[in-house]
DOZA-616797 format. One record per residue (C-alpha): residue in three letters; x, y, z. Coordinates in nm, 3 decimals. Last residue first. Layout:
BEGIN
<node type="ALA" X="X" Y="Y" Z="Z"/>
...
//
This chain:
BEGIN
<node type="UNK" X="-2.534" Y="-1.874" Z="0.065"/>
<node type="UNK" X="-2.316" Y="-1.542" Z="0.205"/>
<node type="UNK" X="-1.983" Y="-1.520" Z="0.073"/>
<node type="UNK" X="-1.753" Y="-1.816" Z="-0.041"/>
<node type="UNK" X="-1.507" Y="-1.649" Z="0.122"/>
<node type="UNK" X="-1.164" Y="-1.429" Z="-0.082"/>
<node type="UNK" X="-0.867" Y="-1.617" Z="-0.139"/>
<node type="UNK" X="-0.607" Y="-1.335" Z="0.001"/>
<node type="UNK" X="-0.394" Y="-1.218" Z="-0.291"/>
<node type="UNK" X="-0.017" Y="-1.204" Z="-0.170"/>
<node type="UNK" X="0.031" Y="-0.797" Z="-0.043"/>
<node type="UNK" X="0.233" Y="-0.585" Z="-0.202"/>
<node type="UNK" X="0.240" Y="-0.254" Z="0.015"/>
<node type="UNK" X="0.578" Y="-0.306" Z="0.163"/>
<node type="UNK" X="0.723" Y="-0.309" Z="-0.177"/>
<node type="UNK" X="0.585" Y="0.032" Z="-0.192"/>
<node type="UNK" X="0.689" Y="0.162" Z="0.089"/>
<node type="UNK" X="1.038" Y="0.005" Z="0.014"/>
<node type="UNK" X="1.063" Y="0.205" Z="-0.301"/>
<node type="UNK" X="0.920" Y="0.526" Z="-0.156"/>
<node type="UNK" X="1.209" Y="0.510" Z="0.104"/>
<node type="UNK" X="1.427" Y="0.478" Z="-0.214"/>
<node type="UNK" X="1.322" Y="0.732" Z="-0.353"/>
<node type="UNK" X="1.353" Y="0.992" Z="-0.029"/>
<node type="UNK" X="1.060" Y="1.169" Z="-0.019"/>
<node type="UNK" X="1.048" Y="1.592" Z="-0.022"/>
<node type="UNK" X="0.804" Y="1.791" Z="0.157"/>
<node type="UNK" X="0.859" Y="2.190" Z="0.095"/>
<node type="UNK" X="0.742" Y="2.495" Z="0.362"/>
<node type="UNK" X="1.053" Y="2.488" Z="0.509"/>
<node type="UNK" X="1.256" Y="2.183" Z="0.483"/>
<node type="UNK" X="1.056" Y="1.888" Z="0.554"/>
<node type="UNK" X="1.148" Y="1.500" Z="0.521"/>
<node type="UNK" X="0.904" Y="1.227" Z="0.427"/>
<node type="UNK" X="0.830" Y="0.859" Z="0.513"/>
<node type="UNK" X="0.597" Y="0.707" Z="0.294"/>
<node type="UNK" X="0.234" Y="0.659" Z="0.355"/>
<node type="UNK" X="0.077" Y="0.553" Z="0.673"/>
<node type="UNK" X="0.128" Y="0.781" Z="0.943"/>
<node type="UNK" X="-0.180" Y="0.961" Z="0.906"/>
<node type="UNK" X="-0.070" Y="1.292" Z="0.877"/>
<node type="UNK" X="0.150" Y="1.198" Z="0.619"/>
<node type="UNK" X="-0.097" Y="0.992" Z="0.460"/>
<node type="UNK" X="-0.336" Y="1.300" Z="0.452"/>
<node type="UNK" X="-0.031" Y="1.517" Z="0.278"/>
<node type="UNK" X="0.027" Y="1.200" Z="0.070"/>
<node type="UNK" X="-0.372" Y="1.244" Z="-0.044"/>
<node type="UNK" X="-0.370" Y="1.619" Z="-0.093"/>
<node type="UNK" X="-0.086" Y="1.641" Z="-0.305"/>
<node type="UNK" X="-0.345" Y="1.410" Z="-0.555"/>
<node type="UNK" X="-0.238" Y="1.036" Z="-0.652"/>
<node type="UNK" X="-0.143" Y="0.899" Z="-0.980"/>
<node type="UNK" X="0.167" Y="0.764" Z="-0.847"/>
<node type="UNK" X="0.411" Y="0.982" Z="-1.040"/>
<node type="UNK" X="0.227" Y="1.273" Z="-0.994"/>
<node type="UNK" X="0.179" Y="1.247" Z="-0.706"/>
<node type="UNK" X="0.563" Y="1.165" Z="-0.618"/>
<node type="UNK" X="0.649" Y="1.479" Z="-0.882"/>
<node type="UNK" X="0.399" Y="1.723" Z="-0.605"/>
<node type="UNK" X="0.550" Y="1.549" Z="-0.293"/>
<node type="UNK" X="0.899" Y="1.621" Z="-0.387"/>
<node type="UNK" X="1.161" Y="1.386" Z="-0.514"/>
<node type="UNK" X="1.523" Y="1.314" Z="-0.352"/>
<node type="UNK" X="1.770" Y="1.112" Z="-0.485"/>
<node type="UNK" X="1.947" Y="1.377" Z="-0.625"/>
<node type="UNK" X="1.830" Y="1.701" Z="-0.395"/>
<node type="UNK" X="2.192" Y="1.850" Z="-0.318"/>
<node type="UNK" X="2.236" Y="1.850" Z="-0.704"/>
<node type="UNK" X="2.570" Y="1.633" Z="-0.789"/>
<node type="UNK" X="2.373" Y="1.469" Z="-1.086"/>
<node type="UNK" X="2.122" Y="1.701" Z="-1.226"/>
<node type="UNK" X="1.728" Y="1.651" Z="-1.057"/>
<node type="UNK" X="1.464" Y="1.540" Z="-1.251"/>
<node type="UNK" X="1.101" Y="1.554" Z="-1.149"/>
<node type="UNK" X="1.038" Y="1.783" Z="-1.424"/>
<node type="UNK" X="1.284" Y="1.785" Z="-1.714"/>
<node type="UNK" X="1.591" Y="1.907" Z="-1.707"/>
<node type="UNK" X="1.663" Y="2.241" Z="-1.839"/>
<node type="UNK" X="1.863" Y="2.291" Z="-2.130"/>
<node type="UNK" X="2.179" Y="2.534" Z="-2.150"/>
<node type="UNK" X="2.075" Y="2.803" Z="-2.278"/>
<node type="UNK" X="2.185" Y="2.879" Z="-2.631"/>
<node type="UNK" X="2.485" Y="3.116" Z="-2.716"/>
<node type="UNK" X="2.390" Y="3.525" Z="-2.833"/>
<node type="UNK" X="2.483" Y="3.544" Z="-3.200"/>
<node type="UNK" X="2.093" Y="3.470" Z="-3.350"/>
<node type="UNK" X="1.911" Y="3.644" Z="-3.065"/>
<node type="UNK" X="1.814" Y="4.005" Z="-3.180"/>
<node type="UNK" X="1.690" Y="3.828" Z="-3.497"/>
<node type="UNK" X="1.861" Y="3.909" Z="-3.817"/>
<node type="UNK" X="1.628" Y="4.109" Z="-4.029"/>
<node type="UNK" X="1.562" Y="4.054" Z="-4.401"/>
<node type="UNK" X="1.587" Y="4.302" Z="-4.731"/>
<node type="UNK" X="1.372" Y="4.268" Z="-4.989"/>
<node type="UNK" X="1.504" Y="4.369" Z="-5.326"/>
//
């Protein structure tokens, strides 16, 4: 007869789960709050391109602390209502 082993693990409790990426827990200093690499991510965009929007002036307003950028989402959510733009009839172009 064939004895099994227990694993180390089986009576120890189970982590608590960690929320996903992008996702802060309620009460967290940060709710409200997303950091340039999520906001990339989010938009489809490269770190690189908000970081040259930032120095640019024209992308959404961001806040520092240390070395980290974080963007207020609802600053992002005016940006980008901001950047809707009615469809301009376009010339006839060159005869």
């Amino acid at each position: 007869m064939r004895q099994t082993k227990t694993p180390t693990n089986a009576h120890q409790p189970e982590a608590p789960a960690q929320d996903a990426p992008g996702q802060t827990p309620q009460g967290s200093i940060l709710a409200g709050w997303i950091s340039r690499r999520d906001l990339a991510c989010e938009l489809g965009l490269t770190e690189d391109t908000l970081r040259r929007w930032e120095g640019r002036r024209i992308g959404p307003v961001c806040v520092r602390a240390g070395r980290r950028v974080y963007y207020r989402r609802t600053a992002v959510q005016d940006w980008l209502s901001k950047q809707e733009t009615a469809k301009q009839p376009r010339g006839r172009g060159r005869r």
